[in-house]
C-alpha positions in Angstrom: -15.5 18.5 14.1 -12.1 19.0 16.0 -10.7 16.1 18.7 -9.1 17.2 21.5 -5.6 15.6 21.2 -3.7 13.7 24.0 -0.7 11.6 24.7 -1.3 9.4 27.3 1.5 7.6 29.5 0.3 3.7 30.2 1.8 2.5 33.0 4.8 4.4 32.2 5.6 2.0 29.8 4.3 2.9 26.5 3.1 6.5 25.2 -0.3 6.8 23.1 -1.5 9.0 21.1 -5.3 9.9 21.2 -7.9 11.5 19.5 -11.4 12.2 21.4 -14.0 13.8 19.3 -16.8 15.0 22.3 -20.6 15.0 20.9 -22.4 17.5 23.4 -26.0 15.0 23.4 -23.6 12.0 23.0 -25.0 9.3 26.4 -22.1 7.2 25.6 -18.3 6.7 24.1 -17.0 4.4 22.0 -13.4 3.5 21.3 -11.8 2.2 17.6 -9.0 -0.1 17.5 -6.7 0.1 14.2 -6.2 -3.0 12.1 -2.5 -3.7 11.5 -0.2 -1.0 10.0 -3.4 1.2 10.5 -3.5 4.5 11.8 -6.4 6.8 13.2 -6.5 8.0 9.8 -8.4 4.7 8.4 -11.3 5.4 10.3 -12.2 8.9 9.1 -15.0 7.5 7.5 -15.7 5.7 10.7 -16.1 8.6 12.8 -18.2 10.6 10.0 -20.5 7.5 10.9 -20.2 7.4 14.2 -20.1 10.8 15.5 -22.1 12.9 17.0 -24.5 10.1 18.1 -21.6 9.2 20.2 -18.1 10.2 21.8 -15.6 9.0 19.1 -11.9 8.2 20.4 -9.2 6.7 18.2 -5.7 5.3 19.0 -2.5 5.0 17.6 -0.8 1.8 18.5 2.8 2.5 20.4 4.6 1.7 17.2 2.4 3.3 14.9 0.9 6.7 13.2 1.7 9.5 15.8 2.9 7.9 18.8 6.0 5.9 17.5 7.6 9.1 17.7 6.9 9.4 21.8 8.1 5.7 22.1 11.1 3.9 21.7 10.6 0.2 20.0 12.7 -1.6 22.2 10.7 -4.7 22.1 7.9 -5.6 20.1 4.3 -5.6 21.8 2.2 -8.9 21.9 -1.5 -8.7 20.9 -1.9 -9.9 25.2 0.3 -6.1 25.7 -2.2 -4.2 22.9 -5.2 -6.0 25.5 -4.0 -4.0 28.6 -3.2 -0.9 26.2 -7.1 -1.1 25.4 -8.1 -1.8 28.9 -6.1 1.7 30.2 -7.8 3.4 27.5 -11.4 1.8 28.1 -11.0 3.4 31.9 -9.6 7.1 31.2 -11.8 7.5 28.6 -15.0 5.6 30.6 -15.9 3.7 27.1 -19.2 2.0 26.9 -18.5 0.4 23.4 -15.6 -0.8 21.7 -15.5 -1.4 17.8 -12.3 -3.2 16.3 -11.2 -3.5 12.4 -9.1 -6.5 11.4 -5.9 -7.2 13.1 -7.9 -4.5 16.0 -10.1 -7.6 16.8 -7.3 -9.8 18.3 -6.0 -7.0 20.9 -10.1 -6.3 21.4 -10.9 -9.8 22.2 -8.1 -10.1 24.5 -9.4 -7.0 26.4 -13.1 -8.0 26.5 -12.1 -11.3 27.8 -11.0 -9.2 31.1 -14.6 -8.5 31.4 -14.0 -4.8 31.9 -17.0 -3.4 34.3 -17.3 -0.1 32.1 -17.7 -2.0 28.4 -21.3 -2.4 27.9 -21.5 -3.9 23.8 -19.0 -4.3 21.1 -18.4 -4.6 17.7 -15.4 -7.2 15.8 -15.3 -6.3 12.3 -13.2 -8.1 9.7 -11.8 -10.3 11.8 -12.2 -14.2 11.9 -10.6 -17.1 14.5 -10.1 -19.2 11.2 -6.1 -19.1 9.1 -8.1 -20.4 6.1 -6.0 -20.8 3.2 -6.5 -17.4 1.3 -5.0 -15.4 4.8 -2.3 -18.3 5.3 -0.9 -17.2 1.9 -1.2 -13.7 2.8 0.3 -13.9 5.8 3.3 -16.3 4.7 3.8 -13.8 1.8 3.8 -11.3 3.9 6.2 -12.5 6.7 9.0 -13.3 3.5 8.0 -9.3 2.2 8.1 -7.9 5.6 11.3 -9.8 6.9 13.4 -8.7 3.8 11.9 -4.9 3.8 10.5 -5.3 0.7 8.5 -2.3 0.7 7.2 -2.1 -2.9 6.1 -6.2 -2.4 4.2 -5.3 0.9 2.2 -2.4 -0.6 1.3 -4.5 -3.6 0.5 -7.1 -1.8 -2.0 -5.6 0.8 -4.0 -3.8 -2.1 -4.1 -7.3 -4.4 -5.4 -9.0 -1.1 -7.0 -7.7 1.6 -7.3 -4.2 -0.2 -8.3 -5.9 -3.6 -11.9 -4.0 -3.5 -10.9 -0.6 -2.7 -11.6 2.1 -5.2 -8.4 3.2 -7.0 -7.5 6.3 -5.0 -7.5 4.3 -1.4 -5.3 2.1 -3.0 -3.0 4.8 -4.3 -3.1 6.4 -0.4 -2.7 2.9 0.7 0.0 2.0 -0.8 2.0 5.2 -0.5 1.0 4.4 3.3 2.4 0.7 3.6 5.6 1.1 0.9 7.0 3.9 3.7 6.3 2.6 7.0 9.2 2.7 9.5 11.5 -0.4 9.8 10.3 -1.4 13.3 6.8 -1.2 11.8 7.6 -3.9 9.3 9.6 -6.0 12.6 6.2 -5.8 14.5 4.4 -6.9 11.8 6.6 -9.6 11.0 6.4 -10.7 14.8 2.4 -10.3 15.2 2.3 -12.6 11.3 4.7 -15.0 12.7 3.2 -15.4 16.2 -0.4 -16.2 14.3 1.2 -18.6 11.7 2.6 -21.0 14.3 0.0 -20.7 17.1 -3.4 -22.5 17.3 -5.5 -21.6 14.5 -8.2 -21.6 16.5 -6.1 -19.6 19.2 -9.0 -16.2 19.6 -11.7 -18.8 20.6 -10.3 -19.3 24.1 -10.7 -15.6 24.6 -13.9 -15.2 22.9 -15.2 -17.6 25.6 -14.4 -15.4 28.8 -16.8 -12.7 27.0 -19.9 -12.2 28.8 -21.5 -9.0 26.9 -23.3 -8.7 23.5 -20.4 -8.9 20.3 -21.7 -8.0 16.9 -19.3 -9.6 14.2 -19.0 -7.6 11.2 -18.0 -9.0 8.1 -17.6 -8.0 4.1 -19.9 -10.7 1.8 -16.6 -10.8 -0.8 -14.3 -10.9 1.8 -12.7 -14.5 1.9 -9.5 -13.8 4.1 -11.8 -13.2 8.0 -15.1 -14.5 6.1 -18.5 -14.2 7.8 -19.1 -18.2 7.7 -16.1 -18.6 9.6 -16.9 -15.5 11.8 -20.0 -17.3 13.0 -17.5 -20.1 15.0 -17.6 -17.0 17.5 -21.0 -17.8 17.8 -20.4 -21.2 19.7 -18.0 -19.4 22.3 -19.4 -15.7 22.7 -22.7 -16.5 24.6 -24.0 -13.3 23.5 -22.9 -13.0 19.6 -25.0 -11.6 16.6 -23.5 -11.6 13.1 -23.7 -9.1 10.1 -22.7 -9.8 6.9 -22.3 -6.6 4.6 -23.7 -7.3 1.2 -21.8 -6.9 -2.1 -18.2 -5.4 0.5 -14.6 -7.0 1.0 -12.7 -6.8 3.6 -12.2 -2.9 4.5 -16.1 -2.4 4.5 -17.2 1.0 4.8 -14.0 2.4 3.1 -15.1 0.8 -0.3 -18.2 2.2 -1.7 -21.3 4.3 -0.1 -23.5 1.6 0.0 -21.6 -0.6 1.9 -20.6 2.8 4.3 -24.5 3.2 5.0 -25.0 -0.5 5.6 -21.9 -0.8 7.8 -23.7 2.1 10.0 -26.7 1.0 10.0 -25.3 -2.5 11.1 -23.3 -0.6 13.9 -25.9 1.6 15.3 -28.4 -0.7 15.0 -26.6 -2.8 17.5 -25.2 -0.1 19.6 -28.6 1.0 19.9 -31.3 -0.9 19.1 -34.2 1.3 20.4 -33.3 4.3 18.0 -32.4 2.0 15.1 -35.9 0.0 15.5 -37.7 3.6 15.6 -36.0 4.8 12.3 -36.9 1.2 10.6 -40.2 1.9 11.1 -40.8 5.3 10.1 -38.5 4.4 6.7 -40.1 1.1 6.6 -39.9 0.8 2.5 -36.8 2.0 2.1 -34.5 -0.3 4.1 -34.9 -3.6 2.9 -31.6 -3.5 1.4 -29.2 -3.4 4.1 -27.3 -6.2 5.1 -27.9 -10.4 6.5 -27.9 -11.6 9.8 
């Protein structure tokens, strides 16, 4: 399972790096969106779940993974700039479905509230329109770590927090991952945590309500920083919103154990497409009463 590699030039601004793993039988695409200081990396365990029931592509962020080294950094990119980023990708790649993780969901919402023609469903996982007071101390440590380049803080931190119920050897990779990004990393960062702590907490709402196709929200039962109770506000501004909440997961989902890797796909392609997940129900009728709450 090789992608075929690309840098893209959007708008002759920016230059992104793409991965586009092609499924012969595959009817339709869909397109990941990285949580912050992410990388098309964290979703190998994505596309293993995805793939080849679908045309996988993954993205790295301007800034970030392999395409900071195509782009400059002269100024740092607003989560409205990562929309239009999406949108260009949505169109050369002629996406049906669009699946975010964390941080991914505000750049994701901002895209789908263009109503792009080609964009059929999509998935927001991990991601909440509520600062609650477990992310605001997140964030507000992580704006002092970030803004004094305290590397060694920042990796700690993300693995103590968001991270806390990864098995030990993500956290290890994890770490290594966060402690070495690049200093204009950490100064994007910084400016996407300090745009969020001093805008409207309920800020994503007022693009969640320009949405006019179905949104699954995705989230982790144990994760309280994007929690699915506070997820489900989507639900009074996304006319067309389901929820699932995986059982017994934190906040990275399907990266945490294999239970909650099944359940997360099972909660994706059931949505994605509901004809095929309903046949499979039936035929494995006593088995799948685990799975996850809607």
């Amino acid at each position: 399972m090789r992608p075929e590699i690309a840098v893209l030039d959007i708008q002759g601004q920016y230059r992104v790096y793409t991965e586009f793993y092609r499924a012969d039988a595959a009817a339709k695409t869909i397109i990941l969106v990285n949580g912050s200081m992410a990388t098309t990396a964290s979703f190998a365990q994505t596309v293993k779940s995805l793939y080849p029931q679908f045309n996988v592509v993954l993205y790295d962020q301007p800034y970030a993974g392999r395409s900071k080294i195509h782009n400059r950094h002269e100024q740092m990119l607003t989560k409205e700039v990562e929309g239009q980023i999406l949108l260009e990708l949505i169109d050369h790649f002629a996406a049906e479905h669009v699946l975010s993780f964390s941080w991914g969901g505000a750049a994701a919402l901002v895209a789908l509230a263009e109503r792009p023609r080609r964009v059929e469903k999509a998935v927001i996982s991990s991601f909440s329109p509520v600062i609650n007071a477990p992310m605001r101390d997140y964030l507000e440590r992580g704006v002092d770590y970030l803004g004094n380049l305290d590397r060694e803080r920042v990796g700690h931190l993300v693995n103590s927090t968001l991270g806390k119920h990864l098995p030990s050897l993500f956290k290890r990779f994890n770490h290594k991952h966060v402690s070495n990004l690049a200093e204009h990393e950490y100064g994007q960062m910084h400016f996407h945590i300090s745009h969020v702590l001093n805008s409207d907490r309920l800020c994503y709402l007022k693009a969640a309500r320009q949405i006019d196709i179905p949104v699954l929200f995705l989230n982790g039962e144990w994760d309280e920083y994007t929690s699915a109770e506070e997820a489900k506000l989507f639900g009074q501004h996304v006319a067309k919103s389901s929820f699932s909440t995986i059982q017994a997961t934190g906040h990275f989902l399907d990266m945490e154990h294999k239970a909650a890797c099944r359940d997360s796909r099972d909660a994706v392609v059931g949505f994605l497409k509901p004809e095929r997940q309903a046949s499979r129900l039936r035929y494995h009728h006593g088995q799948t009463q685990h799975a996850f709450a809607i």
